[in-house]
N, C-alpha and C positions, 0 to 999 in steps of 0.2 A: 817905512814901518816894518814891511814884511823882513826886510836886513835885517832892522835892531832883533829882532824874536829869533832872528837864525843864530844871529852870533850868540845873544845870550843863552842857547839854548846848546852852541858847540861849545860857550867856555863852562856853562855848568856841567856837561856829560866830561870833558875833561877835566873837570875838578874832582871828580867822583871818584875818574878811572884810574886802578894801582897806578904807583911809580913806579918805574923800573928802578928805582933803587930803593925800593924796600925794603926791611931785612924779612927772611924764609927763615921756617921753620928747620931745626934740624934735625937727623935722627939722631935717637938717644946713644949713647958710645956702649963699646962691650962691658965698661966698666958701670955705667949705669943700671945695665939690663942686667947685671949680676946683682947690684944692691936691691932689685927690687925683692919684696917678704912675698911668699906665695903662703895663700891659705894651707894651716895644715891639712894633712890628709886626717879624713874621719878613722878615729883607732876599729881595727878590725872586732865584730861581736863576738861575745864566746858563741859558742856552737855546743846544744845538749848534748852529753855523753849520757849512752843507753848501755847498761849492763842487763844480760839474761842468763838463767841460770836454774836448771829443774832438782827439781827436791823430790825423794820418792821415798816410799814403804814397802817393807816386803811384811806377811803374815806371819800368822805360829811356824817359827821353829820348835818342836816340843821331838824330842827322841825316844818313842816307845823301842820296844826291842825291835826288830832287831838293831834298829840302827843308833844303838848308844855301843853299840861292841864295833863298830866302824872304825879302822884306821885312821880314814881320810874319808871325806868328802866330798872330793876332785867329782869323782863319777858322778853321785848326786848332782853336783853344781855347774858342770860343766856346761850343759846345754844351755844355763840362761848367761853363760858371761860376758856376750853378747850386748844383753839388755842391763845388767847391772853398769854394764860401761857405757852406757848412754844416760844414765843419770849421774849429777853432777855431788851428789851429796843424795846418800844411802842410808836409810836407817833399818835395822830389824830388830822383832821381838824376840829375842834365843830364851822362851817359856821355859824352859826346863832348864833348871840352874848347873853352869856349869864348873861345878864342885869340884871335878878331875878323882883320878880313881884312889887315889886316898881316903874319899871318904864311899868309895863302894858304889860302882856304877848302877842304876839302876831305872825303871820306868815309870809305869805308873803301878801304884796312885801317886808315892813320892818320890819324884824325880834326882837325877843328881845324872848328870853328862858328863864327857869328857871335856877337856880342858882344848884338846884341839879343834873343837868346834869352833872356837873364836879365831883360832889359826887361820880356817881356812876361809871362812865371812870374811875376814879381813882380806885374807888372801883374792877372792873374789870381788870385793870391791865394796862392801857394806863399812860404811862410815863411823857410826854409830851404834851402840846397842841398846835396846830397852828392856831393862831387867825389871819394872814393877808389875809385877802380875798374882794370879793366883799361885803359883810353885816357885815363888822367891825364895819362903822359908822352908821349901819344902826336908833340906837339911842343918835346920837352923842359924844362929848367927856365923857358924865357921864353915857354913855352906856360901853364904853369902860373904865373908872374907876371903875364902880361897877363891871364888869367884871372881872377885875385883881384882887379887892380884894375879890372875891369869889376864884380866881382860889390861893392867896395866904390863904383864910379861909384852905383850902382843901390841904394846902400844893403842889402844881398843878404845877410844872413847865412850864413855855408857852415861847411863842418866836413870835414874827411878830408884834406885837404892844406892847406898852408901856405904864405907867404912869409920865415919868419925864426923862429927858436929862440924869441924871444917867440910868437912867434903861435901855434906849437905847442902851447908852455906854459899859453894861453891857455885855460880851459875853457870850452866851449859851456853855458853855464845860461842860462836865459831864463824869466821868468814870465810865463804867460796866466792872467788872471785868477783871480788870487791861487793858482795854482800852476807853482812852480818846475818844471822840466824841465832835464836835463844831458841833452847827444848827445854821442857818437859813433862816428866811422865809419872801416871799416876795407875794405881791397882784398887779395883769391889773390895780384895780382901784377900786374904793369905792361907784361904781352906782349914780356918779353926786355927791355924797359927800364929801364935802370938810374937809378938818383939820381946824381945828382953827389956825390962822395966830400965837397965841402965842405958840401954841403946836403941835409943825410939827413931833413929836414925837412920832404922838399916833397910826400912822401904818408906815410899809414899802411896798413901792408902787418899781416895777422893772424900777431899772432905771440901766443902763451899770457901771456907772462907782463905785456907793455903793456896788452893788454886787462884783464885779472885787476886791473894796479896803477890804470887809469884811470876801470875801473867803481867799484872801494873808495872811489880820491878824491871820486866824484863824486855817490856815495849818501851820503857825510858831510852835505851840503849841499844835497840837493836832493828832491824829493819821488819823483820819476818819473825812472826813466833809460832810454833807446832808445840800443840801437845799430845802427846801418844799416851794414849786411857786404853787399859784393859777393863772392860766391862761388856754388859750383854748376859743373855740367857743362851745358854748352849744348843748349838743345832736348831737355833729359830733363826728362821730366812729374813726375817726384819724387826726392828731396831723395836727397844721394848722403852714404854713409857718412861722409865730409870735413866734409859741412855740418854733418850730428849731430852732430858731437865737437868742432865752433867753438860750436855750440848748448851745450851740457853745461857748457861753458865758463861761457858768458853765465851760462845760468839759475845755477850755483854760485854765481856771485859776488853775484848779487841782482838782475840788470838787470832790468825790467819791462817792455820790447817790446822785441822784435827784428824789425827788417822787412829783405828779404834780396833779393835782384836781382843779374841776371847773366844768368841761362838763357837770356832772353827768351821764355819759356813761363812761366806759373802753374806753381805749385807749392803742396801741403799745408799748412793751418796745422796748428800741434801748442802745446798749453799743458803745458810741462813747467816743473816743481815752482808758481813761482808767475810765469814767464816765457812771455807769448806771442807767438809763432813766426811768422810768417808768412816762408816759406821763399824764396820768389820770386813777386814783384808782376808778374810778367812786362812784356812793354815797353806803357809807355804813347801814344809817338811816334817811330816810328821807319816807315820805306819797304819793311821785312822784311813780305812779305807771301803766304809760305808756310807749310804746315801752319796753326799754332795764331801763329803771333808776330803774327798783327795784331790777337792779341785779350790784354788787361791788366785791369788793374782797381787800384780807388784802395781802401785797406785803411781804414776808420775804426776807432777805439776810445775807449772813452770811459774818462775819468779822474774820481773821486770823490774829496773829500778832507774828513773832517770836523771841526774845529776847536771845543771847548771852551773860555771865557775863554782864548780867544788861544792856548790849547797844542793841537798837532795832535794827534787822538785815531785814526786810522784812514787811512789812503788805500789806496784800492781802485782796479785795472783790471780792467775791465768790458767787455762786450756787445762783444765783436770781431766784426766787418762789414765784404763785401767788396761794391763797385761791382763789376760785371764792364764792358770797356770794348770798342770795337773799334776800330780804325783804318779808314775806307773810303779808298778810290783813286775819288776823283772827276774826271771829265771829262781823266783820262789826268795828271792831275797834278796836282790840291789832295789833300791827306793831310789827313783832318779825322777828327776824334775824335768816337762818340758812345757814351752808353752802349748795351750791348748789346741789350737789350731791345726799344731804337727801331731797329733795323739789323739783325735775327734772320737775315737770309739773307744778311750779309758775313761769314761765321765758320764755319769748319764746325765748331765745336761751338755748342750752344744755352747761353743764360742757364744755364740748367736742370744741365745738365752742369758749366760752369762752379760754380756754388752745390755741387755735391757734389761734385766733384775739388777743392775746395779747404778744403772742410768747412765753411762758414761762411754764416750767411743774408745776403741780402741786404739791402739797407739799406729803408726804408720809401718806399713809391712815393713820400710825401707830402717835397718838396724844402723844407730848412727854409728 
């Protein structure tokens, strides 16, 4: 018994166990291993593109004597050119219209400048000009046409007054570095001066409902909008009830900087809703060399815009900063410009004061 359970017990284990001729497995040929499809590779993501890019203002240019009989104003400008080059798009207010000596240089109360004043803003690096203020008209409509064609002699971009119902119509956009920018600029009033009934064209005066329709057009299309308001009461250190409720305006409609001059004193910044303020740049060149008016400042801010395969995903303004500036009286008649810091004892306010009456730090010692 104990036999039969042996053998049936060897011939079942070799029934089980492989042949030796069985057929093996083989490896696959070169030719196989080539036919095989490999997953594709996952497509690489875009990756944000971030563009930046600072916007600034400088205050009244206005030319009392002596400095409308100036040849040039290298000397005056020289010290900030520095700071004009570190902003990336420049705008200033040249208050006192510049007519050229044609029609008889002169100061106040009715202004009329040289025509090389835009020469050398431009020459220095100012972008932009903003011609809507009180002393637009101050030599009437052919004060305000010679004006234009000096500022287009000078290739000069401007905004706030006009030569013609086109030009009007015209919108200020412009791109630095791959971002768009719309301006514009509006003026209280023109010191009892009227427009000519056929040419209602030749400034913009703040009225609710132009600005309201010019900010709408101009956010359609553009990234960033500034509008540059001459308003304010003169020689008051803060913003008057009138300016708040041009402001309220702005910020409603959506603008993103407002820079404001007039006073010829600084004045408060204020970031209301997503619109920042700066209420008065006070004067940046001017022969006003009582109280606080011989001291200004150039506003910078910076613009962020971030871009996803080509579609804009965000744009931000940012890190608002003021230069404070001063005007000295050199040798009984050069008017030259330097930041305040280097000139601490032409001002009877300090740096220091200025940075807290106006809310805003200063820019970095370090000149880009």
């Amino acid at each position: 018994m104990i036999r039969i359970v042996t053998l049936f017990l060897f011939l079942f284990m070799a029934s089980c166990s492989p042949s030796a001729e069985a057929p093996t497995e083989k490896p696959p040929s070169q030719e196989e291993e080539e036919a095989v499809t490999l997953p594709p590779e996952p497509a690489p993501q875009p990756e944000p593109v971030v563009k930046r890019m600072t916007v600034g203002m400088i205050g009244d240019i206005l030319l009392h004597h002596p400095l409308y009989t100036y040849d040039t104003y290298d000397a005056a400008f020289q010290e900030m050119l520095p700071y004009f080059n570190s902003i990336d798009f420049l705008i200033a207010n040249q208050e006192s219209i510049p007519g050229g000596v044609e029609l008889g240089l002169s100061g106040y109360p009715n202004f009329n400048s040289p025509s090389h004043i835009v020469r050398d803003l431009k020459k220095y690096g100012v972008d932009m000009i903003s011609m809507a203020n009180n002393h637009t008209l101050d030599r009437g409509a052919k004060g305000v046409q010679r004006a234009i064609a000096t500022m287009e002699q000078y290739e000069m971009p401007y905004v706030g007054a006009y030569k013609s119902y086109e030009d009007r119509a015209t919108e200020r956009i412009v791109e630095v570095d791959g971002i768009t920018l719309g301006i514009v600029n509006y003026t209280y009033g023109t010191n009892g001066h009227v427009v000519p009934r056929d040419q209602p064209y030749l400034v913009n005066y703040i009225e609710e409902e132009a600005i309201r329709q010019d900010i709408r057009a101009l956010k359609e299309k553009v990234d960033v909008v500034i509008a540059s308001i001459h308003w304010g009461i003169e020689y008051q250190l803060n913003e008057s009830e009138a300016q708040r409720q041009v402001a309220q305006i702005v910020a409603e409609e959506g603008a993103h900087i407002l820079f404001g001059h007039h006073p010829h004193v600084i004045q408060p910044y204020e970031k209301r809703d997503n619109t920042h303020i700066y209420y008065s740049l006070g004067n940046f060149l001017s022969a006003q060399q009582f109280d606080s008016t011989n001291i200004g400042g150039i506003a910078r801010i910076t613009i962020e815009k971030t871009t996803l395969d080509g579609e804009v995903q965000n744009v931000e303004v940012l890190e608002p900063e003021f230069l404070p500036t001063v005007v000295v009286k050199e040798n009984g008649w050069n008017f030259k410009i330097y930041p305040l810091r280097d000139r601490p004892k032409a001002a009877i306010y300090s740096e220091q004061w200025m940075l807290n009456h106006i809310k805003l730090p200063r820019w970095s010692p370090t000149v880009e």
